[in-house]
N, CA, C and O of each residue as an XYZ file, in Angstrom:
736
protein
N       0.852     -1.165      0.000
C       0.000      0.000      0.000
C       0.900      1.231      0.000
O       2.018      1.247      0.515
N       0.369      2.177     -0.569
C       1.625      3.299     -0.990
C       1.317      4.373      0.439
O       0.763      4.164      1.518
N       1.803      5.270     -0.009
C       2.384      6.303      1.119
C       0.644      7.050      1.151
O      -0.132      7.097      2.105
N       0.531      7.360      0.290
C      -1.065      8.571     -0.237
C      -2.138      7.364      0.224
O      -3.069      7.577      1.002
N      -1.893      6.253     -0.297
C      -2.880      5.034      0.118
C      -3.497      5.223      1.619
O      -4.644      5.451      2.001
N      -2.341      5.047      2.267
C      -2.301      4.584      3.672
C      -2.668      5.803      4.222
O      -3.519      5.620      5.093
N      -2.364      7.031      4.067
C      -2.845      8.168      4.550
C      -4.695      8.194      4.778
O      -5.460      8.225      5.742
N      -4.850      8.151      2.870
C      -6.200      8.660      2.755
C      -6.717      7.896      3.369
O      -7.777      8.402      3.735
N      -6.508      5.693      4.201
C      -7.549      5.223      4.674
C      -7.397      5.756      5.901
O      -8.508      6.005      6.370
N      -6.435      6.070      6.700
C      -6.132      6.543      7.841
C      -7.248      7.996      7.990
O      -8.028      8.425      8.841
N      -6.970      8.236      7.186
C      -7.848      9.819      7.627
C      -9.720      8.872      6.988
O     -10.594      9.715      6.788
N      -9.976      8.044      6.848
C     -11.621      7.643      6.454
C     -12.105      7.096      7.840
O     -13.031      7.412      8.587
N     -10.764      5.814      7.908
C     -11.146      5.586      9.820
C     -10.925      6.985     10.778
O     -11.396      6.803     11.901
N     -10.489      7.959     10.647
C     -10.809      9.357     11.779
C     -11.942      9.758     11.269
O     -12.856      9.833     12.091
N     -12.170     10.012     10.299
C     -13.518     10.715      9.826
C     -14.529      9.485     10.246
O     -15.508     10.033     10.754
N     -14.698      8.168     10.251
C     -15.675      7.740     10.510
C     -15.931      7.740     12.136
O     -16.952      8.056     12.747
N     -14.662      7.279     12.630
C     -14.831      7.596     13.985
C     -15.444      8.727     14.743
O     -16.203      8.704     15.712
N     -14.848      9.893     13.957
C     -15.797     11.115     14.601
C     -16.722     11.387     14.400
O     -17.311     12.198     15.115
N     -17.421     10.678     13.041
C     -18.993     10.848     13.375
C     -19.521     10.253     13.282
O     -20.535     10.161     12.590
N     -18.972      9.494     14.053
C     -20.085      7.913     14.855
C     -20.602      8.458     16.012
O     -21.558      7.760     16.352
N     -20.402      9.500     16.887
C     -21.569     10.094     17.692
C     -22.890     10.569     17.393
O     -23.966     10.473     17.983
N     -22.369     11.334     15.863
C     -23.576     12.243     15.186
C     -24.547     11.125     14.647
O     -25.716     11.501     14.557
N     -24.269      9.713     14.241
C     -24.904      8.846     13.354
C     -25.668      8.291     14.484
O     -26.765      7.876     14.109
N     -25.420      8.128     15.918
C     -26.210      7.334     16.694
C     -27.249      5.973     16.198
O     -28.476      6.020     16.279
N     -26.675      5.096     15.817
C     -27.179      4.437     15.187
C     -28.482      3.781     16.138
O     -29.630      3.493     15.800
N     -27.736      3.672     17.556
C     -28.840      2.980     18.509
C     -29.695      4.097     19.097
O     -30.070      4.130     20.269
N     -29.921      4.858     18.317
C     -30.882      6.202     19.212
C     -32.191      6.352     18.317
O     -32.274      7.000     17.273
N     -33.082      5.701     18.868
C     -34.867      5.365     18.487
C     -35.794      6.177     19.043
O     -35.831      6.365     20.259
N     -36.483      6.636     18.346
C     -37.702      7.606     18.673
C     -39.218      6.619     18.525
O     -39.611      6.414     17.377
N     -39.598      6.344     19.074
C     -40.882      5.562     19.123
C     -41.856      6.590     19.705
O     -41.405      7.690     20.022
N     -43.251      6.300     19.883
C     -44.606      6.673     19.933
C     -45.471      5.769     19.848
O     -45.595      4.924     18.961
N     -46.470      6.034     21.347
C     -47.936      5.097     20.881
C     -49.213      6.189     20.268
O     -50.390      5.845     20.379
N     -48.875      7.376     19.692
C     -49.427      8.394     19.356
C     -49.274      8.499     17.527
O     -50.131      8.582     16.648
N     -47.797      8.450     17.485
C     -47.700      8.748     16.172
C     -46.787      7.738     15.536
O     -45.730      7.471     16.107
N     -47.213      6.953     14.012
C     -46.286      5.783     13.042
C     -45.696      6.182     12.243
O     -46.344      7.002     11.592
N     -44.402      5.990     11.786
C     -44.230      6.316     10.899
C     -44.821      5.722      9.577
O     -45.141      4.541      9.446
N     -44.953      6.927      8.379
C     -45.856      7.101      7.231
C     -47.024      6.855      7.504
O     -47.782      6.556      6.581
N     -47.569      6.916      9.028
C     -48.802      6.619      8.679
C     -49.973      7.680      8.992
O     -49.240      8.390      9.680
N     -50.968      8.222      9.026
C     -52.148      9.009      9.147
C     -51.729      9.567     10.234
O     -51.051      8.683     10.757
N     -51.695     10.751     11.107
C     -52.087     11.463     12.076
C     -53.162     11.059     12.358
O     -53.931     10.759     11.445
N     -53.655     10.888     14.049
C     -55.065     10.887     14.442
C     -55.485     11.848     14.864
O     -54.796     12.769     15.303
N     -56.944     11.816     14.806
C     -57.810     13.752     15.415
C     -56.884     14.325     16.752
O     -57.017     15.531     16.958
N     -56.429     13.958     17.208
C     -56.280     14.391     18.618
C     -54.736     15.072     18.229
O     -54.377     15.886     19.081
N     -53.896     14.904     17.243
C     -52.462     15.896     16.741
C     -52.772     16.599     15.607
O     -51.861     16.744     14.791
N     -54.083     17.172     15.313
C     -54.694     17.859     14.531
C     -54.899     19.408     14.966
O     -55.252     19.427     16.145
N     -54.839     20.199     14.636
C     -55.174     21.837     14.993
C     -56.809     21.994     14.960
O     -57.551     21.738     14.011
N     -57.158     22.479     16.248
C     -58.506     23.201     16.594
C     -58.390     24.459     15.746
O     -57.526     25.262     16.101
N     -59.212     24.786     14.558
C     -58.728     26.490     14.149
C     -58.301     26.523     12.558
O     -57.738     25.515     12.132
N     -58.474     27.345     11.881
C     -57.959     27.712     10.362
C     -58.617     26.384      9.587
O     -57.899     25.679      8.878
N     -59.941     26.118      9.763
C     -60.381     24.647      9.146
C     -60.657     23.457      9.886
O     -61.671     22.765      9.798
N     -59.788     23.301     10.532
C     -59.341     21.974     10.751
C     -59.872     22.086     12.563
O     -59.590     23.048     13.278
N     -60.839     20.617     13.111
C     -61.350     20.604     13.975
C     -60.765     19.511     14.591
O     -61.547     18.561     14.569
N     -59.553     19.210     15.215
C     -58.761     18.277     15.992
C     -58.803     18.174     17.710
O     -59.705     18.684     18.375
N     -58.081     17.698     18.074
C     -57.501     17.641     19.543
C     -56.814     18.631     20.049
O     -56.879     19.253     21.110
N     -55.831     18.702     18.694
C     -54.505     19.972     19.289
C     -53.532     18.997     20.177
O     -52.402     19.487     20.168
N     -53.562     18.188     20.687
C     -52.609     17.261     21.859
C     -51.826     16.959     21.503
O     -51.954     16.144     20.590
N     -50.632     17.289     21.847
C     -48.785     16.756     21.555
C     -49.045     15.599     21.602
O     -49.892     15.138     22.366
N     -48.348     14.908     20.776
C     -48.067     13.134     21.140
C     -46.876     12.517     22.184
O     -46.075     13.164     22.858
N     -46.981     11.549     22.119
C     -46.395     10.351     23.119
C     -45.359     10.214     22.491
O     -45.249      9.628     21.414
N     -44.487     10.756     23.125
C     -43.038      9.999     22.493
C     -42.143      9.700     23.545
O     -42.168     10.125     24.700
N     -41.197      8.772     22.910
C     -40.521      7.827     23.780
C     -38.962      8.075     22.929
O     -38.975      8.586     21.809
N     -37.641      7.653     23.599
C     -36.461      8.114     23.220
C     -35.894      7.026     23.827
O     -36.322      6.628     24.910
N     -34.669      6.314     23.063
C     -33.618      5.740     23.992
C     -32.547      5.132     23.228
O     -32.835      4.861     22.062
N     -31.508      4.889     23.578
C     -30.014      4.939     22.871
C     -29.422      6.125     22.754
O     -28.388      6.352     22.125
N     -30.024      6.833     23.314
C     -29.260      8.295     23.081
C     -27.468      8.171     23.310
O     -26.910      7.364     24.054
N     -26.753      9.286     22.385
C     -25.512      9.156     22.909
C     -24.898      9.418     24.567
O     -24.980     10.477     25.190
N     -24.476      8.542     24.892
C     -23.965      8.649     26.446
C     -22.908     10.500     26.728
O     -22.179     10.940     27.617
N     -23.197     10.790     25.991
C     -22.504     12.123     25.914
C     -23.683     13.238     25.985
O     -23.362     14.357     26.387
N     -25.069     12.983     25.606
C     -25.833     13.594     25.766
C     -26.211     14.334     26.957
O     -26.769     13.537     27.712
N     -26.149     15.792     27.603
C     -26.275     16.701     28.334
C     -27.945     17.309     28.276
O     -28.524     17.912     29.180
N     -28.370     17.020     27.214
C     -29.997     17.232     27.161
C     -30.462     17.040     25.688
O     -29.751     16.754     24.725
N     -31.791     17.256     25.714
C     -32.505     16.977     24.674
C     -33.467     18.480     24.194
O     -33.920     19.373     24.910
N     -33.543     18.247     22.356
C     -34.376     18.858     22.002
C     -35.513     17.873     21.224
O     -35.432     16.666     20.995
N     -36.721     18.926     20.863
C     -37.961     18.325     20.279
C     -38.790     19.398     19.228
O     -39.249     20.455     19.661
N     -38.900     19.059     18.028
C     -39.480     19.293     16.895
C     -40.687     18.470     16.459
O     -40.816     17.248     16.529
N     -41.590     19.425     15.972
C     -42.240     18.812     15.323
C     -42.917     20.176     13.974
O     -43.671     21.141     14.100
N     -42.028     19.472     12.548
C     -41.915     20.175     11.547
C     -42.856     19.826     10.374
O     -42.859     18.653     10.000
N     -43.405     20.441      9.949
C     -43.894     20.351      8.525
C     -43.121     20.768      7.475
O     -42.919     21.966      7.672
N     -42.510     20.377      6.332
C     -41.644     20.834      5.158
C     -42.440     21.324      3.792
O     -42.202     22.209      2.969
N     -43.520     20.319      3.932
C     -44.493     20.294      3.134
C     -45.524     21.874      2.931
O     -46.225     21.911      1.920
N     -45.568     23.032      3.843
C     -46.711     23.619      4.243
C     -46.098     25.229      2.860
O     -44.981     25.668      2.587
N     -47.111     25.500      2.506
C     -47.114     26.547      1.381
C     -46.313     27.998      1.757
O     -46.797     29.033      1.298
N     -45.208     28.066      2.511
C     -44.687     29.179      3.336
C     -43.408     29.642      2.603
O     -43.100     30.834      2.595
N     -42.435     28.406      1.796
C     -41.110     28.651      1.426
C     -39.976     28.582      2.664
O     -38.747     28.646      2.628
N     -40.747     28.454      3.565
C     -39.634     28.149      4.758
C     -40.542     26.970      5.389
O     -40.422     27.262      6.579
N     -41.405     25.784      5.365
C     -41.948     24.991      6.069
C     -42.806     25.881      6.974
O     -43.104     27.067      6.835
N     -43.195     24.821      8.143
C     -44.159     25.040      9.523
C     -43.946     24.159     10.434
O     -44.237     22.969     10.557
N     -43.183     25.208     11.296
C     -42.812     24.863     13.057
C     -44.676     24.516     13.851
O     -45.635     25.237     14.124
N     -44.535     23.822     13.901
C     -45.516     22.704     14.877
C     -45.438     22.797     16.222
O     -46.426     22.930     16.943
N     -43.913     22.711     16.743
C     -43.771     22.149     18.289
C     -41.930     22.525     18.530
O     -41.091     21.880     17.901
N     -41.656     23.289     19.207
C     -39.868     22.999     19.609
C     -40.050     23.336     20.802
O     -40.642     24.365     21.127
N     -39.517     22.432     21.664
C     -39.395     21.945     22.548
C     -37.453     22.000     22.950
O     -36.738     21.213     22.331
N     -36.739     23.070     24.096
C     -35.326     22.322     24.270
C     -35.311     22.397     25.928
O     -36.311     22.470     26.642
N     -33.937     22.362     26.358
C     -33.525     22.677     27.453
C     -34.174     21.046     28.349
O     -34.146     20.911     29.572
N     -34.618     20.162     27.525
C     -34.757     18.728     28.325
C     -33.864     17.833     28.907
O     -33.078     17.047     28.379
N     -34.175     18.140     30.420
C     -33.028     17.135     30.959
C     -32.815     16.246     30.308
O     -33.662     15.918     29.478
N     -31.255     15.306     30.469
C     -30.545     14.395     29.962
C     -31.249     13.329     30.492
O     -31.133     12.368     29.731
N     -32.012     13.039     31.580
C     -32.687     12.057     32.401
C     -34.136     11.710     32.382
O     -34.748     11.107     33.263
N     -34.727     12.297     30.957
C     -35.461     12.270     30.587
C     -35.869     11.230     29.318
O     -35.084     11.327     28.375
N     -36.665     10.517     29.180
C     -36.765      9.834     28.114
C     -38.125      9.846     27.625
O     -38.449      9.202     26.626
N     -38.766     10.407     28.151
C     -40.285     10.086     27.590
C     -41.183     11.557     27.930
O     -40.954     12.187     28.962
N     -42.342     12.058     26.811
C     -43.066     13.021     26.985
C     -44.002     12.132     27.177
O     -43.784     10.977     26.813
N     -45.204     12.468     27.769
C     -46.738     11.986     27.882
C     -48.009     12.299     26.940
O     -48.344     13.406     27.361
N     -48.830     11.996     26.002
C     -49.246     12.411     25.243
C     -50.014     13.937     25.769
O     -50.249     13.840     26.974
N     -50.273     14.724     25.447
C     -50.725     15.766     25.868
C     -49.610     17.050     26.922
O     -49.640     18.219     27.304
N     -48.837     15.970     26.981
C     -48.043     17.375     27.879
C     -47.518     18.994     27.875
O     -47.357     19.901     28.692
N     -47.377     18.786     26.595
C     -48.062     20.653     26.355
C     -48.975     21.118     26.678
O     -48.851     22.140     27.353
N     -50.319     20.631     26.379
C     -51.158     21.210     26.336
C     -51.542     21.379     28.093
O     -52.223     22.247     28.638
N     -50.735     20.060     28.766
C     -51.173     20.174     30.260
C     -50.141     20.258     30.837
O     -49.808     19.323     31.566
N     -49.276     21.443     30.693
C     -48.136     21.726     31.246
C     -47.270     20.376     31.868
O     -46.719     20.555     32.954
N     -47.185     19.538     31.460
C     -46.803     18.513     31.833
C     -45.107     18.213     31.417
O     -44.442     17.185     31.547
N     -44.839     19.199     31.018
C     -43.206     18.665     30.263
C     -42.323     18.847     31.652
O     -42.816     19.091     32.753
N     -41.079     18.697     31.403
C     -39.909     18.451     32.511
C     -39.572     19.920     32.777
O     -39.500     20.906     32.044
N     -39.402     19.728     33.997
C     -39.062     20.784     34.383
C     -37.439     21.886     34.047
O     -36.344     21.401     34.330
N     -37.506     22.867     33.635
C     -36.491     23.396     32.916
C     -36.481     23.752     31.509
O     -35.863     24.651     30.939
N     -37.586     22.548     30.885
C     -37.316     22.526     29.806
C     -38.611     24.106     28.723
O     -39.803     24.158     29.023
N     -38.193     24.815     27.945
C     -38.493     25.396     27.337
C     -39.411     25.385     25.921
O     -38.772     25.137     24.899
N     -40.977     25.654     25.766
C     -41.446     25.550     24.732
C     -41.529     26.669     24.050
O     -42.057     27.626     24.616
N     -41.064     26.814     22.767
C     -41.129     28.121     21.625
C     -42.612     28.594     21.369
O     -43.542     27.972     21.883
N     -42.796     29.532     20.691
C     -43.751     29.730     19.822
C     -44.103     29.159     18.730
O     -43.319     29.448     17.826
N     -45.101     28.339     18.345
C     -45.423     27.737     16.837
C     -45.535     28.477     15.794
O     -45.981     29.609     15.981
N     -45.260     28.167     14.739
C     -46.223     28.936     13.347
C     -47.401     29.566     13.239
O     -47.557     30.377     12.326
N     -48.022     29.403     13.794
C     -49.826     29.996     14.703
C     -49.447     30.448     15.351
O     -50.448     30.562     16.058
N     -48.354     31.159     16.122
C     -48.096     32.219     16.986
C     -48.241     32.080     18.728
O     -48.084     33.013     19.516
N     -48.613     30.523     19.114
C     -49.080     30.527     20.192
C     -47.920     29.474     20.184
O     -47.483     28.833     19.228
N     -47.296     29.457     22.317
C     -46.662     28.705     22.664
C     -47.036     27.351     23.055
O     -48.115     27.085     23.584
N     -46.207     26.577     22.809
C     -46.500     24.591     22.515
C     -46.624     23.674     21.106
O     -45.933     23.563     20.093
N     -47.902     23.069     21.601
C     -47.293     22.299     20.118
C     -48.700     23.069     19.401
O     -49.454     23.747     20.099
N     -48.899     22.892     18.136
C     -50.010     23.018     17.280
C     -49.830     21.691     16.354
O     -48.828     21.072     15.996
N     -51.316     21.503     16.099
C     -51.516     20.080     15.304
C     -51.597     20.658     13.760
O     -51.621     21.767     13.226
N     -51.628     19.198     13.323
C     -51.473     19.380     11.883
C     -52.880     19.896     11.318
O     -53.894     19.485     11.882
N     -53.015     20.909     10.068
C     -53.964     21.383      9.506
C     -53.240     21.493      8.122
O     -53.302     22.715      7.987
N     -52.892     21.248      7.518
C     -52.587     21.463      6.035
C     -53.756     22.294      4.708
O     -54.922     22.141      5.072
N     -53.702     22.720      3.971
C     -54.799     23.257      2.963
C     -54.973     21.916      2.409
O     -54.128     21.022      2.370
N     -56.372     21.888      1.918
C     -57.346     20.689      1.601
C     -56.795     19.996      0.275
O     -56.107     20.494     -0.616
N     -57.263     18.797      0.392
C     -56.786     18.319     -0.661
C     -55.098     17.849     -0.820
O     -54.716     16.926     -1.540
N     -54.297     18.634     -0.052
C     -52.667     18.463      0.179
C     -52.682     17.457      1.331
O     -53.507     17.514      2.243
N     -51.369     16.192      1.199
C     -50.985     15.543      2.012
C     -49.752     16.155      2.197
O     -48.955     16.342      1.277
N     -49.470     16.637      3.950
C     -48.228     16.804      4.420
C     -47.599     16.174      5.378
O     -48.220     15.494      6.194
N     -46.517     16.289      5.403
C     -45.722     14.933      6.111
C     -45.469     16.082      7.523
O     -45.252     17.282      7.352
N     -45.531     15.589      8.540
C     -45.441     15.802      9.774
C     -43.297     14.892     10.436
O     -42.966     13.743     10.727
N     -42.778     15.768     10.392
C     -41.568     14.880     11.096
C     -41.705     15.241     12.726
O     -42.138     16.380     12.900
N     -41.505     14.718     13.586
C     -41.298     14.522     15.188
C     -39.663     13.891     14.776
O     -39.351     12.832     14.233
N     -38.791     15.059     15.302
C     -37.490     14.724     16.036
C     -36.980     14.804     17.514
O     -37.114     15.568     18.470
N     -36.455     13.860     17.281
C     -35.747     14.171     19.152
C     -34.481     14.448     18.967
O     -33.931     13.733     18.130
N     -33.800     15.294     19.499
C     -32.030     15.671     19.381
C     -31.450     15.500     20.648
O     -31.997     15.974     21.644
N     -30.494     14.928     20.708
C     -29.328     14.941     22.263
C     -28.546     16.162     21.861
O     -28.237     16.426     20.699
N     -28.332     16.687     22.629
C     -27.678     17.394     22.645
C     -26.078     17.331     23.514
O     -25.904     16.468     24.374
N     -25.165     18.171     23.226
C     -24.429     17.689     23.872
C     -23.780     19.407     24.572
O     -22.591     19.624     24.806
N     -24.661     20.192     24.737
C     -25.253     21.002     26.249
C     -25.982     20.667     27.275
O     -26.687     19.717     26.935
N     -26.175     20.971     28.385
C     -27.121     20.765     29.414
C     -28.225     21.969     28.938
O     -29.427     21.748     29.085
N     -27.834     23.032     28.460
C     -29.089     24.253     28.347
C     -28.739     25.462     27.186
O     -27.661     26.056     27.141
N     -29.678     25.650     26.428
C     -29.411     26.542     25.343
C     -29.966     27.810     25.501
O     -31.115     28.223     25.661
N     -28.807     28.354     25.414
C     -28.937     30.356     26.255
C     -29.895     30.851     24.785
O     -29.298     31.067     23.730
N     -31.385     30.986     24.883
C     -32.226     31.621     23.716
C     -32.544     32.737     24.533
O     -32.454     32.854     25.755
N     -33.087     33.870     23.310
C     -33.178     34.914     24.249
C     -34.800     35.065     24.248
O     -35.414     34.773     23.221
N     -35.427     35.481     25.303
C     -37.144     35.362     24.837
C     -37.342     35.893     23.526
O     -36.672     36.713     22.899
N     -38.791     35.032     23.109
C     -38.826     35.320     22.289
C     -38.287     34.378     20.664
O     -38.676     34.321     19.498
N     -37.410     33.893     21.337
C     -36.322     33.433     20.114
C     -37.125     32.345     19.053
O     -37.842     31.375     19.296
N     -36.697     32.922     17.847
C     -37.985     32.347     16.413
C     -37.167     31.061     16.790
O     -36.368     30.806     17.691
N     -37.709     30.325     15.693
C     -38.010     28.848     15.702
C     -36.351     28.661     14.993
O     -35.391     28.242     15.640
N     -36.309     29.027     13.716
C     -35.040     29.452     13.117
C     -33.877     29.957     13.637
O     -32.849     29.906     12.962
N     -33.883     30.496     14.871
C     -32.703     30.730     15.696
C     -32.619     29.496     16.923
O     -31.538     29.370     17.499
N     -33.658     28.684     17.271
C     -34.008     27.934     17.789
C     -33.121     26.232     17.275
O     -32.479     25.391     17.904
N     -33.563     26.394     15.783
C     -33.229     25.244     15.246
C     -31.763     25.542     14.946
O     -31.050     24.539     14.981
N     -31.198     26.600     14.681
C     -30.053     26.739     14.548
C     -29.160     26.213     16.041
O     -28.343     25.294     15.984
N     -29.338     26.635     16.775
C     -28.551     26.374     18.240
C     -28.985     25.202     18.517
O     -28.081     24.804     19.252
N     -30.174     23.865     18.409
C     -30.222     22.406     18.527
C     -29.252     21.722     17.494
O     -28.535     20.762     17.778
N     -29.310     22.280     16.362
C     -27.997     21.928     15.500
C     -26.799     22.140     15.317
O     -26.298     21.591     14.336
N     -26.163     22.769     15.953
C     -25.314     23.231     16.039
C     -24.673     22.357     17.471
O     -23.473     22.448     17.733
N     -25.435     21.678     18.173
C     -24.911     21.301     19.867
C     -25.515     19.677     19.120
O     -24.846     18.806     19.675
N     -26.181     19.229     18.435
C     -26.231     18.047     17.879
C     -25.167     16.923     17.775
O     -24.230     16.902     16.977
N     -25.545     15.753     18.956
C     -24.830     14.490     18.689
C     -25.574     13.782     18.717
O     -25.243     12.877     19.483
N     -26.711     13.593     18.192
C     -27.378     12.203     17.292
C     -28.733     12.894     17.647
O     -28.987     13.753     18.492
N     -29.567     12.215     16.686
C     -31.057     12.762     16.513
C     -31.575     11.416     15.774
O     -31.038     10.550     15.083
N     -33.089     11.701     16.335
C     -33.555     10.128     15.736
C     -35.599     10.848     15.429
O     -36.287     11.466     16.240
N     -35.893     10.498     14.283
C     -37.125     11.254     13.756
C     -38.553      9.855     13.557
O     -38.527      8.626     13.621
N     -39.478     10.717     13.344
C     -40.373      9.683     13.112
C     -41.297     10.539     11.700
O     -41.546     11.738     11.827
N     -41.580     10.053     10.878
C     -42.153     11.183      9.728
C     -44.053     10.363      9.784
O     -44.474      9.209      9.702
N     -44.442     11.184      9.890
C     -45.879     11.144     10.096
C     -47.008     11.829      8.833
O     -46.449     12.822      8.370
N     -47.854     11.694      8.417
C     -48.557     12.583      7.116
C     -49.849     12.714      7.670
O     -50.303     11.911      8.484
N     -50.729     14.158      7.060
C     -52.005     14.068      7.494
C     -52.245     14.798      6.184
O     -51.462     15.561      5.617
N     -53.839     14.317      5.682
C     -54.238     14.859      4.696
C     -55.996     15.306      4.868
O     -56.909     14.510      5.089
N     -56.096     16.546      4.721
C     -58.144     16.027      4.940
C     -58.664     16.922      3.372
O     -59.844     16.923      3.024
């Protein structure tokens, strides 16, 4: 094996090594609320602009997280929605590291962990908002969970969703999603 050979595999094993934190391969996002590809039910639907739902955050569950993880964030994004920048649903950070599970509804019933911080949605109100899409359109709903590898992300009130998602990505060592669709 030549001199350039041995280098370039040398530097593929460092590069893979270092982002084998970010890949978290064993870090699973489950739900008895929401499947992936499959239908949203009434109850993660938006009360309002059409659409007559629940409004209720779902059930999600987390585990394999990287052992380096200092806390967690939570999204729930639409990519699909007629804006040119998507639709923030739900962000959720500042979740203890000792945390693994939300309860279905815990936004709506103040029920999240203590410390942890909910943004403003796309509808302008703080927590989650359910899916409402314009008629006739199927949009895909993603639910992510992120480890982070802070204990707490200095936002300043106020802080958009976009400055939000910037600072969960940026402190990102593994994230694990569930993609969900609702159509009416």
């Amino acid at each position: 094996m030549s001199r350039l050979q041995k280098l370039f595999s040398a530097g593929l094993t460092i590069a893979a090594a270092m982002s084998a934190p970010a890949l978290a391969d064993d870090f699973r996002l489950s739900s008895s609320s929401v499947s992936e590809g499959h239908q949203l039910a009434a109850a993660q639907v938006f009360k309002g602009f059409g659409c007559d739902g629940g409004n209720l955050s779902p059930q999600l569950s987390w585990s394999g997280a990287p052992k380096e993880a200092k806390s967690f964030a939570i999204t729930a994004y639409d990519p699909d929605a007629p804006t040119g920048s998507g639709w923030w649903h739900w962000n959720i950070v500042n979740i203890p590291a000792d945390v693994g599970q939300l309860d279905a509804g815990a936004s709506a019933n103040n029920g999240l962990p203590k410390g942890s911080l909910e943004l403003k949605n796309d509808y302008g109100t703080t927590g989650f908002g359910g899916a409402c899409p314009p008629p006739g359109e199927v949009h895909r709903y993603i639910f992510t969970v992120y480890a982070l590898g802070v204990e707490k992300l200095e936002l300043p009130e106020g802080a958009s969703n976009a400055l939000a998602g910037f600072m969960v990505r940026a402190n990102t060592i593994g994230k694990a999603s569930i993609t969900a669709v609702y159509n009416r």
